[in-house]
C-alpha positions, -999 to +999 in steps of 0.1 A: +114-078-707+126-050-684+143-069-662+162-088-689+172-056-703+185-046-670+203-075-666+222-072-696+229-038-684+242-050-649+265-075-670+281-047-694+286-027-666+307-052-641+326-063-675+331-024-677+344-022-639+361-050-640+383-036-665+385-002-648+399-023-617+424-043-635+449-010-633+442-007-596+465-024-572+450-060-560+464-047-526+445-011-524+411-027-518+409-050-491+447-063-485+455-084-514+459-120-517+435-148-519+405-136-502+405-099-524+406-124-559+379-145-549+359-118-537+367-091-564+349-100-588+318-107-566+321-071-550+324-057-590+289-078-598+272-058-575+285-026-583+272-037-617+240-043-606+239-016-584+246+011-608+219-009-635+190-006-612+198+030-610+196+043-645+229+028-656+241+047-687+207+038-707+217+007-721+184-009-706+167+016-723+181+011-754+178-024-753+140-025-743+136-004-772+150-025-795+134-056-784+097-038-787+109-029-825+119-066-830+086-081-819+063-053-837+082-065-870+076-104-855+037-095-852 
């Protein structure tokens, strides 16, 4: 279940960068063209899952929680 919850975490967070990076130049990070858009949003994954596996901003947290309060209620 934790690693579910992190998951979703991960996934918030590159939707979250990937946003943040849509106002910087495609030609700032690695050159531009065709290589930096097929490769952007691989690079912005990671950084997603990166940052989940380290704490993130709690969402895991929250999530687990929420799951655990869902399947008490279930039992």
């Amino acid at each position: 279940m934790r690693k579910a919850a992190q998951s979703f975490e991960a996934m918030f967070l590159t939707q979250m960068f990937t946003h943040m990076f849509d106002g910087v130049g495609k030609d700032s990070l690695f050159g531009g063209g065709a290589g930096e858009e097929m490769f952007r949003p691989m690079l912005l994954e990671e950084y997603g899952k990166a940052a989940a596996s380290r704490g993130g901003l709690g969402i895991a947290d929250a999530v687990m929680h929420t799951l655990i309060q869902q399947q008490e209620k279930a039992a």
